[in-house]
N, C-alpha and C positions, 0 to 999 in steps of 0.2 A: 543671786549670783550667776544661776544656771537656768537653760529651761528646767522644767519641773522633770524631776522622775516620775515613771507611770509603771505600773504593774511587769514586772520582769516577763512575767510568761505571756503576756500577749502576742508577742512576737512571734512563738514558737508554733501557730497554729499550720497545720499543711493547708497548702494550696493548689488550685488548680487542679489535674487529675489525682494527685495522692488524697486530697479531700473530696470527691466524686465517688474514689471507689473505698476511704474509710466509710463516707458515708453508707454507701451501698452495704458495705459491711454490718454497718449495725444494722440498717435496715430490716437486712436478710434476718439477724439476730431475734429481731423485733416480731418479725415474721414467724418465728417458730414457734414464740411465746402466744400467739393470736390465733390458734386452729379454733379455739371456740368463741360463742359470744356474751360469754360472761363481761368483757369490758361496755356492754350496753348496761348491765346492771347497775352500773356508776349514774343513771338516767333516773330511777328510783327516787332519791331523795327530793329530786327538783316536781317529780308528780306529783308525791306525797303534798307537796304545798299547796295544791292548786285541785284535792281532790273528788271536792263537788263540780268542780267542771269537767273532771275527769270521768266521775259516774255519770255524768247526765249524757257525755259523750258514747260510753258505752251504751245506755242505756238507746238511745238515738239509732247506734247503729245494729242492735237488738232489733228494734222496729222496721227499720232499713231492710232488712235480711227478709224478715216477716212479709213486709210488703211488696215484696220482690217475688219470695215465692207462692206467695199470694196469688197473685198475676197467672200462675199457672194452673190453677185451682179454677178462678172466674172464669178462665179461654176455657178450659174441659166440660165445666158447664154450661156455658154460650153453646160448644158445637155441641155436647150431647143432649143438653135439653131444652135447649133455645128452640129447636122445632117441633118439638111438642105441643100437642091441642093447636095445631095449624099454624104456629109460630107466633101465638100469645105471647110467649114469656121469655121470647128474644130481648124484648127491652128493656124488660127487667134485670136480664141477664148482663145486658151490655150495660145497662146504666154500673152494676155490681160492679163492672169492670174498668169503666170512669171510673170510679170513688175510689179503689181499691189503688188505681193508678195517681189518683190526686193525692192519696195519701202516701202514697212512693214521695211523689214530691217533696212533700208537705216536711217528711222525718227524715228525706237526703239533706234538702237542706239545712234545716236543724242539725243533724248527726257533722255535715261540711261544720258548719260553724263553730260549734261547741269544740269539734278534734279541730281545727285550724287553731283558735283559739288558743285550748291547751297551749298546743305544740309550741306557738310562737312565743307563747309567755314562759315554756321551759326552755327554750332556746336562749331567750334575753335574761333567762337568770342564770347560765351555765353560762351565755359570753361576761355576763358582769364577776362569777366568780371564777372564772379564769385568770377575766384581767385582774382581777383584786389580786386572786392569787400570785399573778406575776411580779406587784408591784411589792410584793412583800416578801419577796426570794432575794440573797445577799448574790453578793458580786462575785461569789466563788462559781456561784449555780450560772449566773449568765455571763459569765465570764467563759465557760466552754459551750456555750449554744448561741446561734447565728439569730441576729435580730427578726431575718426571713422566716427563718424558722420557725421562732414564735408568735411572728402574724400569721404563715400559712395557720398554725393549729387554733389563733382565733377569728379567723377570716373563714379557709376553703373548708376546715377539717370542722370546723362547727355551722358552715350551709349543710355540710352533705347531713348533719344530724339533723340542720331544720328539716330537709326534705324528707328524712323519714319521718321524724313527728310530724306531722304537717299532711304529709301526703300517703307515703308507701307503709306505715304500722296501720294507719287507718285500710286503705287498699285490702291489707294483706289479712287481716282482724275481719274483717267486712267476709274474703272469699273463705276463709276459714270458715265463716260460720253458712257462707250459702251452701261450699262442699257437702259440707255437715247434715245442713236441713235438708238437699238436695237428693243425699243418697238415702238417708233416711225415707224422704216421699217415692223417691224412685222404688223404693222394696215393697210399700205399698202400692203400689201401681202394678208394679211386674216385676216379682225376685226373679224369673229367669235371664230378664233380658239388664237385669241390675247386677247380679251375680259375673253377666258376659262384661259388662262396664268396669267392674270390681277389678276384673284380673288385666285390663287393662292400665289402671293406676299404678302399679307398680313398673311400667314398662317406662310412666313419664317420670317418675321418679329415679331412674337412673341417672335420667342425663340431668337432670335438675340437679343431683348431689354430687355427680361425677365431675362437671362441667363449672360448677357454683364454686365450687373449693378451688378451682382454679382462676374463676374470676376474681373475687375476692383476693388471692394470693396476690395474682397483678394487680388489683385496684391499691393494695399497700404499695406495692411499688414502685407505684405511676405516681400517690401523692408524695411517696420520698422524693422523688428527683424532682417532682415539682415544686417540694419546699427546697429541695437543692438550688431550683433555676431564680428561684425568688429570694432566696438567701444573696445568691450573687448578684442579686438584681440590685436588692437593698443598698447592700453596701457602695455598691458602684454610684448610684445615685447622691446617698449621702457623701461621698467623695468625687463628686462630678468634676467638681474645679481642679481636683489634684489628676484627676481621670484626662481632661483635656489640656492641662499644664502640660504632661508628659507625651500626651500625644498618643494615647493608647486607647482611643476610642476604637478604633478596629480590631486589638486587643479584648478589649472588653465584650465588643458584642461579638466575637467569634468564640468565649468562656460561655457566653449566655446561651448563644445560638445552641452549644454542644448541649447545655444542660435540656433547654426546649425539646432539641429534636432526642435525646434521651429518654424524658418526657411522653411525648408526643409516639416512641417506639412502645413503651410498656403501657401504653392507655390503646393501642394499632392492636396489640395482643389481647389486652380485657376484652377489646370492643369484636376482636375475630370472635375468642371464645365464647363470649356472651351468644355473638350471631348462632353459631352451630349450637349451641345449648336452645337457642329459641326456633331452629327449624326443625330441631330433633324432637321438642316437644312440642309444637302444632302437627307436623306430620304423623305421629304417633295419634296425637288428639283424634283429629278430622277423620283417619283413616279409623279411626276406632268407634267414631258417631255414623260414619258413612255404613259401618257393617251390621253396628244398632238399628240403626232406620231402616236396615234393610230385613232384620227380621220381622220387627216392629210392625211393617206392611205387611211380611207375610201372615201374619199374627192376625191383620183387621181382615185381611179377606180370608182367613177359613173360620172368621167368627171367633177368636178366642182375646179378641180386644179390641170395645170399639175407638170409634175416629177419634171420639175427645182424651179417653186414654192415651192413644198415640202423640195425639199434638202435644199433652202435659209430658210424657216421658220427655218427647223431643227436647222440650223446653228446657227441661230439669236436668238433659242429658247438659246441654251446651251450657247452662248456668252451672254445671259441675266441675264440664272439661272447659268451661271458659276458666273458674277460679283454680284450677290446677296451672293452668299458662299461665293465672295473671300471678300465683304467687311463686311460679319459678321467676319471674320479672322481681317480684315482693324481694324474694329472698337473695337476689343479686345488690337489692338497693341495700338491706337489711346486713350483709354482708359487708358492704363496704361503708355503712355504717357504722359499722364495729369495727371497722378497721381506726377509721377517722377518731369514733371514743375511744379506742386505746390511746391513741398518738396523745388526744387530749388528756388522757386519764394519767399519762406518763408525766404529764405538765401539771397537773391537779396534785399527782401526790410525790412532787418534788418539796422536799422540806429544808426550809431557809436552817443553817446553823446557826445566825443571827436572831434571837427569838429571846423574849422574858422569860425569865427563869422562873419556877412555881409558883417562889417567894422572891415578891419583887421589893425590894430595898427602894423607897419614898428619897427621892432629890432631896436635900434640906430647902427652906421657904423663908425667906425671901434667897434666893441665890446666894452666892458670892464672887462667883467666877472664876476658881481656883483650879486648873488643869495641871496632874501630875502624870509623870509616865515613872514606873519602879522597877528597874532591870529588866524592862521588856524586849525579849527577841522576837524574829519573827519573818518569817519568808512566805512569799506567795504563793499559794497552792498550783503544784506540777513543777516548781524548782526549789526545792531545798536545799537543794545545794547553792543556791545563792541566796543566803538571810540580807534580808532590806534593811534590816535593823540588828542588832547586834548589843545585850545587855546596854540599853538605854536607858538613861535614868535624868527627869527633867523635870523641874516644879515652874510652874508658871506660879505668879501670886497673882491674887485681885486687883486689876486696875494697870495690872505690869506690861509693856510692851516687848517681847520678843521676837527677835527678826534670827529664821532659820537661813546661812546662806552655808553653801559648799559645791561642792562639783556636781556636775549629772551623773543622777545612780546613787547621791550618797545618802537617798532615805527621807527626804528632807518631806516628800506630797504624799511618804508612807506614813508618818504624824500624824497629820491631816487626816485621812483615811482612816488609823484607826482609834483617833482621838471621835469620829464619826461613826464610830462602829459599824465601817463598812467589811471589818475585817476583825476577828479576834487575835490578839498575840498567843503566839506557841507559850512563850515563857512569863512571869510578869504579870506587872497591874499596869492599866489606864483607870485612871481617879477623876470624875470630874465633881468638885467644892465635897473631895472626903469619899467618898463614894463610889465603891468598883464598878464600873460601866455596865460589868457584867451583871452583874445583881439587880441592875435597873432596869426600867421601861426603856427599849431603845427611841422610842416616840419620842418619852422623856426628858431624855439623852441629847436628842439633835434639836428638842425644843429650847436647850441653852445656845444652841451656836450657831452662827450665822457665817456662811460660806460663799465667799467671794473665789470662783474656779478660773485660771487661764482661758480657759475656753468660753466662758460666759456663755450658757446655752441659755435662751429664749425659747419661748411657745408661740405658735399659734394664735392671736388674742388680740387684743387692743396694750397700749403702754402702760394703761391703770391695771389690766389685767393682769401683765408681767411683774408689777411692782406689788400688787396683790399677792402674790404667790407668794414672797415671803411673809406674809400675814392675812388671811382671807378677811378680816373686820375690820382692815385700815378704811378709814371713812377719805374721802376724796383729800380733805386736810391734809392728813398724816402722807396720802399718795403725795403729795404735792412736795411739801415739806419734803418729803424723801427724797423725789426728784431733783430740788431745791441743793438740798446738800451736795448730793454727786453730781450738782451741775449736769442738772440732763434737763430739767427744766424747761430752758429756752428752747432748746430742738425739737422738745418733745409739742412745745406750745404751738413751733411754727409747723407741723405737719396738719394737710389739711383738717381735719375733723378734731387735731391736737390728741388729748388722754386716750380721745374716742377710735383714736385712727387703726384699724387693724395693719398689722405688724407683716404678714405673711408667715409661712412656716419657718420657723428658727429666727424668724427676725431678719429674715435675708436682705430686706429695704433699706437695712442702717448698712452705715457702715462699723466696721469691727469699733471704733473708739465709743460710737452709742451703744453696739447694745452692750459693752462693758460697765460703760456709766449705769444704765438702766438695770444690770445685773449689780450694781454699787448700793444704786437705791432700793432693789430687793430684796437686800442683807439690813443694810440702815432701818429701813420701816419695821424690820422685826422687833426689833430693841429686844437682841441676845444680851445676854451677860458676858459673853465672850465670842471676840470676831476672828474668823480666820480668811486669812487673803493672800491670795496663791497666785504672785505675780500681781495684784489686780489692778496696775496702770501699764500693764505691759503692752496695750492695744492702742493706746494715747499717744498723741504727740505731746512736745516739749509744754506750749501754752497749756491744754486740757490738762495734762499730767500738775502742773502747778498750781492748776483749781481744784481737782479732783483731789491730790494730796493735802489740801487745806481742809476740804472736808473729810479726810479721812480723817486726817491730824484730830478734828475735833471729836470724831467718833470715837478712837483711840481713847480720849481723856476722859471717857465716862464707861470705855469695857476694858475687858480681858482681851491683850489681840497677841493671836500669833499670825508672822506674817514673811510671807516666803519673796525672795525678791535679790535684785542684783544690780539695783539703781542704789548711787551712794544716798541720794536725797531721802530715800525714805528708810534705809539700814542705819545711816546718822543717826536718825527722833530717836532709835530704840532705844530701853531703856538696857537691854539687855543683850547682845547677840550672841548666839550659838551657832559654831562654827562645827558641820558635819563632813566627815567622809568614809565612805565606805559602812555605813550603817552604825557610826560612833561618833559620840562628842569630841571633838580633838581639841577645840578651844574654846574658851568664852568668857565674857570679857566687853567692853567698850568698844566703839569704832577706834579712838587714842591709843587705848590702852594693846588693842591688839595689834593696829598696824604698827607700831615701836618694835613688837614680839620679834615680828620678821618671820612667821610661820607660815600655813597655810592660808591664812585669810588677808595678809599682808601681800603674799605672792597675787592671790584672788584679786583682792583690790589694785593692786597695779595693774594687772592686764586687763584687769575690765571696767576699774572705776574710773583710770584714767580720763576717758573721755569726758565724762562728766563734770 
């Protein structure tokens, strides 16, 4: 009768800067809850799986470290006894220090591979349980978060994890343990001039902690505004045609530009901060090995350390204060790191209210097709004070044809909705062949019904692909067949490669009345026991519309169909109509029987069946 009612509170979301700086708001929020980095611990489960590749990786860079400091051991012995007995046992010395070196290689390598490895196979099973996870959150959960928003946390906020598996834990694991061996050999060499190194550590460790905690702070809230700029990005895209209808493409990308250069200010401050955190700790470094090496010399000329002693300290000073810089660098990535897992962690342990209940109550077998609704109220979550539905109470039978029509807003696509368990009622039962929804498998649930939407969204794919979706083991036959019925058939046959032909994203190649059809035949090849069809010739012209209704006609005479609509030709067939407004049954009744009434649906029908 009407377009379809949609979700009352979508509406209600802010825009523009009141959405900038709520956003900004949680953010900041978000931010106070992340001082530490227990949100990396959510990383745990996904190693556990993988965790012989993970010991042999450790184990790798055990050797790594080993033969590294190795290297400093060989050189001491080259200069201090390599000229010994006339410079005999230089070669042997040097040869020690090949080998020693080939074997640096030898377990870099190995150690690169094995941690690469790991990392990227726990990264692609933290993006696969993300997205699982998201595909299984209700319409309440994504209904208040920005589509942007949930790509940036599986897109930019799960690279910056790859790079640290991948790259900066390995790095930072690696200087840890050279630090380690490093000062360790240095106190064997020379505790006094190890002890002068000692008290220099704590000088780089200031700016390292003082400086980190504020990287880190801005690295969150550089990727906030950067899911903000992508958020709006999103959306404008997927509204492009209405974006340049209205003529506000200059509109649009001056929202964008503000969120970018936003953006682009709170990453200008990470990257200041970072800088002065990274000159504060090489100048402390350098100027702290420059005063080493210079006792160190004084040390070989009055004879209380010779040459090869000094060259190993030197060594082992710089592989010390080199892994102190490299893990202030570590602990920047490792930081915002944790930043990025929380964001994700926030998305991980969001929990659908939509979900089987302990004890799940079995569908009976073979179907029957029987949808009840029993005094169900029920308003969308953030307006309760507008109920979509209002003690409704409605039995479909097996095989029975009802056609929902009423005003916009009267509840009509909230049936729909939560005959689909996209939504639970406050009050009330939904029943589908006897059986409260709630008690079932939601899988279960939406494996009886077959959903023809206004919108008709398509995929990405080829047309077999599309029509697949509502059944993944329709053999080409049954695709056909399918197509066949909705009359998609021919069009689909005459596209060049035909079944084969990829579609583009959304189907954008057809026009709205195919991928209607093909969204016809996606419901049709399922063979539900009950069809729902929401507007679904509303995209057709007059000729398609009288094809496409004959096959529906037929489809109808072997399910359960409710079906939402405001053409007389197809509210006629019903066997039954129900007339809604305002979240209540007001009549029902015949096409005959009610337009004599002189009620709401007589009024209805004169204004808009007229035409037809």
């Amino acid at each position: 009768m009407s377009q379809t009612d949609s979700p009352s509170h979508r509406g209600d979301r802010p825009s523009g800067g009141a959405l900038l700086a709520e956003q900004m708001s949680e953010a900041a929020d978000r931010r106070e809850k992340r001082r530490d980095l227990r949100p990396l611990l959510g990383l745990w489960p996904f190693a556990l799986r993988h965790r012989s590749d993970l010991f042999l990786s450790l184990v790798f860079l055990l050797l790594a470290t080993v033969a590294s400091l190795g290297l400093t051991v060989t050189s001491r012995g080259a200069i201090d006894h390599g000229y010994a007995n006339g410079g005999q046992d230089i070669n042997r010395w040097f040869l020690w220090l090949g080998l020693n070196a080939l074997a640096l290689a030898v377990v870099t390598a190995a150690r690169y591979f094995y941690v690469t490895k790991t990392g990227e196979r726990m990264v692609a099973d933290l993006r696969q349980a993300a997205f699982g996870h998201v595909l299984s959150l209700d319409q309440q959960y994504l209904s208040g978060i920005r589509t942007g928003e949930v790509l940036s946390r599986l897109t930019t906020d799960i690279q910056i994890v790859d790079t640290l598996l991948t790259t900066s834990i390995s790095y930072a694991l690696r200087n840890v343990l050279m630090l380690t061996g490093g000062v360790i050999m240095l106190a064997t060499v020379s505790l006094k001039l190890t002890g002068l190194v000692m008290l220099i550590v704590p000088v780089l460790i200031v700016p390292l902690f003082v400086y980190g905690r504020r990287v880190r702070a801005l690295t969150v809230q550089s990727q906030d505004r950067f899911a903000t700029a992508v958020g709006f990005a999103g959306e404008s895209i997927e509204a492009l045609e209405t974006v340049q209808a209205f003529g506000r493409e200059r509109s649009a990308s001056a929202r964008f530009d503000e969120a970018v250069d936003g953006a682009f200010a709170a990453s200008l401050e990470r990257i200041s901060a970072r800088a002065v955190m990274t000159a504060a700790i090489i100048l402390v470094m350098f100027g702290g090995v420059t005063l080493v090496l210079w006792l160190g010399v004084r040390d070989v000329l009055d004879g209380r350390m010779s040459e090869g002693a000094l060259i190993q300290f030197v060594l082992l000073a710089v592989f010390a204060a080199g892994a102190v810089a490299a893990l202030g660098e570590s602990w920047g990535d490792v930081q915002k790191a944790s930043g990025a897992m929380a964001r994700i962690g926030d998305l991980m342990q969001a929990t659908p209210e939509i979900a089987a209940p302990p004890m799940v109550t079995v569908l009976p077998v073979p179907p029957r097709g029987e949808a009840a609704f029993q005094s169900v109220a029920f308003a969308y979550p953030g307006r309760p004070d507008l109920p979509a539905l209002k003690d409704f109470s409605l039995t479909v039978r097996p095989g029975e044809t009802v056609a929902l029509v009423g005003p916009s807003g009267a509840g009509k696509s909230t049936v729909f909705r939560l005959l689909l368990r996209f939504y639970d009622p406050e009050a009330g039962e939904v029943l589908i062949d006897g059986v409260n929804i709630r008690d079932a498998e939601p899988a279960e649930v939406r494996q009886r019904l077959a959903w023809v939407s206004q919108e008709a969204p398509l995929f990405s794919g080829t047309a077999a692909d599309n029509v697949r979706f509502g059944r993944a083991d329709a053999d080409e036959a049954a695709v056909r067949q399918a197509l066949e019925e909705a009359q998609a058939l021919k069009f689909v046959e005459a596209l060049p490669r035909g079944l084969d032909e990829p579609l583009g994203e959304r189907g954008r190649s057809l026009s709205g009345g195919q991928r209607q059809r093909l969204a016809i035949a996606r419901a049709l090849v399922r063979h539900a026991p009950i069809l729902l069809l929401d507007e679904a010739t509303s995209a057709l012209d007059a000729e398609n519309e009288r094809l496409v209704q004959a096959a529906l006609d037929r489809a109808m005479d072997m399910r359960t169909t409710l079906v939402i609509a405001h053409r007389l030709a197809t509210v006629k067939r019903a066997d039954r109509i129900v007339v809604m407004d305002e979240g209540r049954i007001v009549e029902e009744g015949t096409h005959a029987g009610l337009a004599k009434k002189g009620g709401l649906y007589a009024r209805l029908a004169d204004l808009q069946f007229r035409a037809d």
